[in-house]
C-alpha positions as CSV (number, residue, x, y, z in Angstrom):
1,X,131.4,163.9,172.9
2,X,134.1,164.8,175.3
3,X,132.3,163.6,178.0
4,X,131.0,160.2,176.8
5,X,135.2,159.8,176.0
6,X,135.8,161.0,179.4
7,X,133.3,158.5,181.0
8,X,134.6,155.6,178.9
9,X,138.2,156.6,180.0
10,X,137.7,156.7,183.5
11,X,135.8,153.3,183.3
12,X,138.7,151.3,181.3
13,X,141.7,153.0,183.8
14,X,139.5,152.0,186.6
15,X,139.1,148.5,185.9
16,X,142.9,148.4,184.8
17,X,144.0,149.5,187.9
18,X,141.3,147.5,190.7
19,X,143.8,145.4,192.1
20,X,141.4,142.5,192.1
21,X,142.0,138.6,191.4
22,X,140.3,137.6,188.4
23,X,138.2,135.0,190.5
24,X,136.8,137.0,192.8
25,X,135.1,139.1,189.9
26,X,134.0,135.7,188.1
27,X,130.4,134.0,189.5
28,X,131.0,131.2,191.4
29,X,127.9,128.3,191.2
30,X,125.1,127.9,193.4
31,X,125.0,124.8,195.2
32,X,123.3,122.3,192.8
33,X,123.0,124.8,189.9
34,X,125.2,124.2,186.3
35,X,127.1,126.7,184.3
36,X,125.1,128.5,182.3
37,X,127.5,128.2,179.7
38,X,128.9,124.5,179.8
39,X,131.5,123.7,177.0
40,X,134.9,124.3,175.3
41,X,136.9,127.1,175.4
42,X,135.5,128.2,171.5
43,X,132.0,127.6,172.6
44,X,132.3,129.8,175.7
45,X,133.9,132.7,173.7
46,X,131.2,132.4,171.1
47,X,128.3,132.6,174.1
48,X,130.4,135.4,176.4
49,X,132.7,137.0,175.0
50,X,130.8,138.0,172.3
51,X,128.0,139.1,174.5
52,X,127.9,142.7,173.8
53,X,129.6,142.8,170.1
54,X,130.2,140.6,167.5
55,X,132.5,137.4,167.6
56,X,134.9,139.0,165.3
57,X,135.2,142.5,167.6
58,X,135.8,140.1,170.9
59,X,139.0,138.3,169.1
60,X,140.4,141.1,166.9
61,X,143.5,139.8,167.2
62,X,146.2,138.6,169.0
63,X,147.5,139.4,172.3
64,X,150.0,138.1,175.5
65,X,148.3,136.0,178.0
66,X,148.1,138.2,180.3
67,X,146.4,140.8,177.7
68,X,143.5,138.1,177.6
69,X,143.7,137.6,181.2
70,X,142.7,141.7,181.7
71,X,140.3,141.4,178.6
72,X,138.1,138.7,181.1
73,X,138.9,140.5,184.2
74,X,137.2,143.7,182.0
75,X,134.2,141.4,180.9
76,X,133.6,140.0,184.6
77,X,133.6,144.0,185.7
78,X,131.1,144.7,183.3
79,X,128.5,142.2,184.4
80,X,129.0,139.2,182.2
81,X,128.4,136.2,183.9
82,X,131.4,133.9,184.0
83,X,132.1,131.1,186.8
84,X,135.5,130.9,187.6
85,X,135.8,127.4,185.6
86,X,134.9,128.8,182.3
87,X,137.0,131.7,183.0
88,X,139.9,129.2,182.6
89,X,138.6,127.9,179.9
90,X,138.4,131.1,178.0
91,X,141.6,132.5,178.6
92,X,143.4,129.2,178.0
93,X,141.7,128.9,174.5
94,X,142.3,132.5,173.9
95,X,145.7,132.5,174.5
96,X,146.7,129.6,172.4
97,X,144.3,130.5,169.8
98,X,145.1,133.9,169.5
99,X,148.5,134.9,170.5
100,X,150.8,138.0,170.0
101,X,150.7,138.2,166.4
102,X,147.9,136.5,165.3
103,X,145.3,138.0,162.2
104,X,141.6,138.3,163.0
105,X,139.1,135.8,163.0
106,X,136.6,136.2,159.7
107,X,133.9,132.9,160.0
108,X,132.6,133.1,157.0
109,X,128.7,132.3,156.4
110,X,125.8,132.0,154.2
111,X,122.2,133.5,154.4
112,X,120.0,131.2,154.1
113,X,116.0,130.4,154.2
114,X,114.0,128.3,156.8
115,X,110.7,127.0,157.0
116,X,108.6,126.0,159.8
117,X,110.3,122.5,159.6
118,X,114.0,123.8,159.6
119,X,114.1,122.9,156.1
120,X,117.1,125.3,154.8
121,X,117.8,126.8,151.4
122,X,121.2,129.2,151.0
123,X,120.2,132.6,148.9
124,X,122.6,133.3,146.2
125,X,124.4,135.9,148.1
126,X,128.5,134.8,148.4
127,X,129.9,133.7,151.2
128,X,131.0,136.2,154.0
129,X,131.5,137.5,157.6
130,X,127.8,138.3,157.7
131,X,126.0,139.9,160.8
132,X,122.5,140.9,161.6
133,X,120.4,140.2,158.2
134,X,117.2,142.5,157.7
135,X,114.8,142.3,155.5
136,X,113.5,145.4,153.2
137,X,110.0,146.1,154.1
138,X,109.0,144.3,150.6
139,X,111.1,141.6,151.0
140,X,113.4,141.8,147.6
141,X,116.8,143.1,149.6
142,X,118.4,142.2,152.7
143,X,120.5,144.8,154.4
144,X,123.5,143.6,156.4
145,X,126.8,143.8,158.5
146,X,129.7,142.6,156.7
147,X,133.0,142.2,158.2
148,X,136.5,142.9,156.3
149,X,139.0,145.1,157.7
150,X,136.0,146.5,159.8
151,X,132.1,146.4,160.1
152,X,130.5,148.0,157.2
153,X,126.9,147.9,155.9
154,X,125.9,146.0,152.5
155,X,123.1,145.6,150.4
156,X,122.5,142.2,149.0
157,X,119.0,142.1,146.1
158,X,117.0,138.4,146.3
159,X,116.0,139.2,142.3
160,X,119.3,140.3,141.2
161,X,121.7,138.4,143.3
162,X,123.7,141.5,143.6
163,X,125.5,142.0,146.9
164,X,126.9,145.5,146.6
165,X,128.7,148.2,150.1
166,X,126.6,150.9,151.0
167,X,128.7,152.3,153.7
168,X,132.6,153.1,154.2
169,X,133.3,155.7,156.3
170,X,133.9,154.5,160.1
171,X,132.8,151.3,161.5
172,X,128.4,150.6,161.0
173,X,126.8,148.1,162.6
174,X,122.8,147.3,164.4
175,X,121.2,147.8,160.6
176,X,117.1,148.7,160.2
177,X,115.1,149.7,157.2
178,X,113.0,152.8,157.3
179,X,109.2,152.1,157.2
180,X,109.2,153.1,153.4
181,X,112.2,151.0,152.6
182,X,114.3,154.4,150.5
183,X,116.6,154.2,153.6
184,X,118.6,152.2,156.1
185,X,119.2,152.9,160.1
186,X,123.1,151.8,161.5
187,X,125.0,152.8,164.5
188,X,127.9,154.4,163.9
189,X,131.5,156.2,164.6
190,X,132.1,158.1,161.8
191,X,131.6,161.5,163.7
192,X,134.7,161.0,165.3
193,X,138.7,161.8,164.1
194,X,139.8,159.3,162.1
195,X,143.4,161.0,163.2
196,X,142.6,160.5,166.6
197,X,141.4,156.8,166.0
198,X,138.0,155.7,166.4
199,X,136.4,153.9,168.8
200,X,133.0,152.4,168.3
201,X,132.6,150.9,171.4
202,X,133.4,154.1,172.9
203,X,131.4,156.3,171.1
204,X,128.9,155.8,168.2
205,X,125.3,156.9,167.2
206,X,122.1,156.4,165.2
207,X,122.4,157.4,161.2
208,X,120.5,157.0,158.5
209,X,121.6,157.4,154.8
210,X,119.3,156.4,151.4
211,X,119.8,152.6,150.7
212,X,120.6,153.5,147.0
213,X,123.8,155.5,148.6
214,X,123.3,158.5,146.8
215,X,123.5,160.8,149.7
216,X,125.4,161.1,152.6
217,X,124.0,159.7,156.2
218,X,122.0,162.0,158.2
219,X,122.9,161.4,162.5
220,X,119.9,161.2,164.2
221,X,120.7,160.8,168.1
222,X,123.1,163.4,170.1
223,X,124.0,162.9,173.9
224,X,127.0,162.0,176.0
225,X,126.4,158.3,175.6
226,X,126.0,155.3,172.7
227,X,123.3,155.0,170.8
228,X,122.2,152.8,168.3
229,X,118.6,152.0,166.1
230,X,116.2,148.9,167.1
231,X,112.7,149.0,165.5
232,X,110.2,151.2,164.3
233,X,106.6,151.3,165.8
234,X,104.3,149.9,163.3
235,X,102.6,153.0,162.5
236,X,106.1,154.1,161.8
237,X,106.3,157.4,163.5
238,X,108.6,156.6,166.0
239,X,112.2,155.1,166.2
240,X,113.1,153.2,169.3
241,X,117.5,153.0,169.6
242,X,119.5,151.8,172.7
243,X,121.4,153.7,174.8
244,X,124.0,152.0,176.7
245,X,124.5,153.3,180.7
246,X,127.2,153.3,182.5
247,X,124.9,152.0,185.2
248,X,122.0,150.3,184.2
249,X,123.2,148.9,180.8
250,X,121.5,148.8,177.7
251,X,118.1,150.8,178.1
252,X,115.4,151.4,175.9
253,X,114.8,155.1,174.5
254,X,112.2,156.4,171.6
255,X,113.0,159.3,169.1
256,X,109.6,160.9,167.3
257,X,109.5,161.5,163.5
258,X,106.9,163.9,164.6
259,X,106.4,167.1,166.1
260,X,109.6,168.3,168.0
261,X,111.0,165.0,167.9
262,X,112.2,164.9,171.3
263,X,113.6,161.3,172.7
264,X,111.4,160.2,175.3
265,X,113.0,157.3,177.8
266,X,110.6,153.9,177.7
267,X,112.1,151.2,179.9
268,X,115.0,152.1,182.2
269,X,116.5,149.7,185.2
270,X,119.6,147.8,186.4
271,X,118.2,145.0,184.2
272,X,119.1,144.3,180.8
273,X,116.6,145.7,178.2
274,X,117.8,144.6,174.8
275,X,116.6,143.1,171.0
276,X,113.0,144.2,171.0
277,X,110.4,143.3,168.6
278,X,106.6,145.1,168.3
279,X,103.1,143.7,168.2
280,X,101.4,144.4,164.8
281,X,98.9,146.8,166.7
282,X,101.6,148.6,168.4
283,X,100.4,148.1,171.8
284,X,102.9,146.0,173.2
285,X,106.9,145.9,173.0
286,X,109.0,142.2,173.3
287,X,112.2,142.8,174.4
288,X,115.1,140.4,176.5
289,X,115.3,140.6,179.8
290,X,117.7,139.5,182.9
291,X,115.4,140.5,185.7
292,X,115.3,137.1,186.9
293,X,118.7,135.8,186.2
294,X,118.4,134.1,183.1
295,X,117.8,135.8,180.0
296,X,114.2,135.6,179.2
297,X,111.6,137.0,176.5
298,X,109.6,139.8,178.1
299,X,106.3,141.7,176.9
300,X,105.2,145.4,178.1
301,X,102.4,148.0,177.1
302,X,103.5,150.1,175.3
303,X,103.5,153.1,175.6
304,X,103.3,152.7,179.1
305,X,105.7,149.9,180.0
306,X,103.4,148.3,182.4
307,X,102.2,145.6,183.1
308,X,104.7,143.6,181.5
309,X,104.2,139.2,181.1
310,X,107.5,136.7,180.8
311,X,106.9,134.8,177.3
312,X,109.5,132.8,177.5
313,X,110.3,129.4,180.0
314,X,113.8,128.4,180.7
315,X,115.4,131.2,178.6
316,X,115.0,133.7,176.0
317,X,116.8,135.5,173.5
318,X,116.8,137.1,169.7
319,X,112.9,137.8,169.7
320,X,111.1,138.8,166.5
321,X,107.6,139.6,165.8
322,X,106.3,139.5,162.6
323,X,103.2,141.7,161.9
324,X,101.2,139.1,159.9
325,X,101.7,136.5,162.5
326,X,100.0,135.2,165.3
327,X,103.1,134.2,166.9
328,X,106.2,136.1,168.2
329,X,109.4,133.6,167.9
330,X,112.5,133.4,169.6
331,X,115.8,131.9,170.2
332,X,116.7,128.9,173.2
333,X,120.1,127.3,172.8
334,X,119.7,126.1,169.2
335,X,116.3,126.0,169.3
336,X,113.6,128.5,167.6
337,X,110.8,129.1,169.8
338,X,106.8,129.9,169.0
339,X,103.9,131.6,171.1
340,X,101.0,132.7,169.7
341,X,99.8,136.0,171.2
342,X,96.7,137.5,171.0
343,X,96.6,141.2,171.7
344,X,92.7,141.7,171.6
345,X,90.8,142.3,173.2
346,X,93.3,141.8,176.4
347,X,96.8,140.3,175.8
348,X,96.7,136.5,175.8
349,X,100.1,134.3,175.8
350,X,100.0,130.7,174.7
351,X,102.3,128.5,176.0
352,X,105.9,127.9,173.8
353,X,106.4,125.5,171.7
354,X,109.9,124.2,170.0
355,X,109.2,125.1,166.0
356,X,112.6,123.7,164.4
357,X,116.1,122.7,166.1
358,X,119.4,123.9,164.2
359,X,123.0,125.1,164.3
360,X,122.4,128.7,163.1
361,X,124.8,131.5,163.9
362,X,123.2,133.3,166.9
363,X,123.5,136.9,168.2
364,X,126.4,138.2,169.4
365,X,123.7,140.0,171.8
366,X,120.3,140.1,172.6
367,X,119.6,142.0,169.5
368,X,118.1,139.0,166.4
369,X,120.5,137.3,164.1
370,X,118.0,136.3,161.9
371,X,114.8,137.9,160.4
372,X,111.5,137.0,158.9
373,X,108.4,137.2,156.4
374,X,105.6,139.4,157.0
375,X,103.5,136.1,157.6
376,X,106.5,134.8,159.8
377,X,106.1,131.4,157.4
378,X,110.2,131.6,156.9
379,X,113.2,132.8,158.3
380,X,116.3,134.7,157.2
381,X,119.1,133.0,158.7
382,X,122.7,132.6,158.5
383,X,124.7,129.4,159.0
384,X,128.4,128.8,159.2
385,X,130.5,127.3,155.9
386,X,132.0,123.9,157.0
């Protein structure tokens, strides 16, 4: 642990101190192309700031202009694509939105089903800072992120309508369901000193703990750097988690629940490998991709990684891949994307189709803000209160 802190130290004095002007860091446009990004300054943090955590950890709080100014700077030296224009745009919003003094910003939303048709219908479940719904392996709870004073995971039962806190200690965020459905996977910082103040950006890993919170989580990943649950192969032996590089960025690792249960690495490179999804057969893993430049849906062999086949046209984000469906569906602006895939006897990719058109609350990442049925016939979703 000392030397992921170490890393993460050096990194954050670095960037502090690269006597760089913030536009020079920033992505200026290609003749003839657009910004990815196009919009207000509140749109722009909701699609970059918020590109590696959640809305509410990119604008804790308030801080001086300049504060926001480094806070960009630091997001530009990371590899977030901003063109100097939305740059601005952010910082301008930022700092007379959220000034010296300000209290954090807590959207509250509601889960909600949708059909094929966008047709919505809220669950009972109250209104709150909701993050990341997943649905038990049954389909009767939904384990979530809930913001108050900090990231925490909740249980919330369809039959009941009780929403109840499963977790307290440390922040716990990037919830999953074990294959049996007795207990749930989170990231989080509870290993380190409260005293010293924790960090989970700077150091957190896998746990698990029984959804019925009668025992106390179990860590499951130890190295120098973060580490966090995905998915489950289907045959539910192994665990795939992130790990988040100094250098290459989010890549894609898989921990055994078998044998000596030694991590294996499946898909490492400068890209970004994030929110992945599994075919029902296990043969093939979805994941995000920026290989090309523009976010786009990506499927590989697994466990072999290659070949690998672009799903997605035009852009591609927050995959899911329900095991009773023929399709795999995905997120494009507001849209929620279709392709059926066929995985026998050779993989087969149809051509994507727009299913429904809506103004859900999408990832903070690559990693799904919404869920679905076994069948993939409706979707768990969350939508902002108005």
């Amino acid at each position: 642990m000392q030397c992921k802190s170490a890393i993460r130290f050096v990194t954050l004095v670095t960037v502090c101190l690269l006597v760089i002007p913030l536009l020079a860091l920033v992505q200026q446009p290609e003749a003839g192309e657009n910004s990815p990004t196009e919009g207000n300054g509140e749109e722009l943090v909701r699609t970059l700031c918020a590109s590696c955590h959640s809305v509410e950890r990119a604008v804790p709080g308030g801080r001086s202009r300049e504060e926001w100014e480094r806070t960009v700077q630091d997001m530009a030296s990371r590899g977030t694509r901003i063109l100097s224009a939305d740059a601005e745009s952010i910082i301008n919003y930022l700092a007379e939105h959220y000034p010296i003094g300000a209290g954090p910003m807590l959207e509250q939303r509601l889960m909600v089903w949708v059909d094929h048709q966008g047709n919505v219908e809220p669950l009972a479940a109250p209104p709150r800072s909701y993050m990341r719904p997943r649905l038990s392996p049954d389909g009767t709870q939904v384990a979530v992120e809930v913001l108050l004073d900090k990231r925490d995971i909740w249980i919330f039962d369809i039959p009941s309508g009780e929403l109840r806190r499963l977790t307290y200690e440390g922040t716990n965020r990037s919830v999953l369901w074990s294959p049996d459905g007795q207990r749930v996977l989170f990231g989080s910082d509870r290993h380190q000193s409260p005293e010293g103040g924790r960090s989970f950006r700077d150091d957190h890993e896998a746990y698990w703990m029984p959804v019925d919170g009668s025992g106390e989580a179990e860590r499951l990943t130890y190295a120098e750097l973060n580490h966090g649950p995905q998915r489950w192969t289907p045959d539910g032996k192994t665990l795939s988690f992130y790990e988040i590089h100094p250098e290459t960025g989010r890549d894609i690792w898989m921990l055994p629940f078998e044998g000596d249960r030694k991590p294996w690495l499946f898909l490492k490179t400068p890209a970004l490998e994030g929110g992945i999804a599994f075919s029902a057969d296990g043969h093939w893993l979805a994941h995000t991709s920026d290989e090309t430049g523009e976010r786009e849906i990506v499927v590989r062999a697994f466990p072999e990684a290659e070949p690998s086949h672009q799903v997605s046209r035009g852009g591609g984000i927050e995959v899911i891949w329900p095991p009773l469906s023929k399709d795999l569906f995905y997120r494009n602006g507001n849209k929620r994307m279709a392709v059926e895939i066929s995985t026998t006897p050779t993989l087969t990719v149809g051509t994507p189709r727009v299913l429904f058109e809506g103004d859900f609350v999408p990832s903070s990442g690559s990693r799904a803000n919404w869920d679905a049925s076994l069948d993939g016939q409706r979707f768990l979703m969350l939508k902002k209160v108005e």
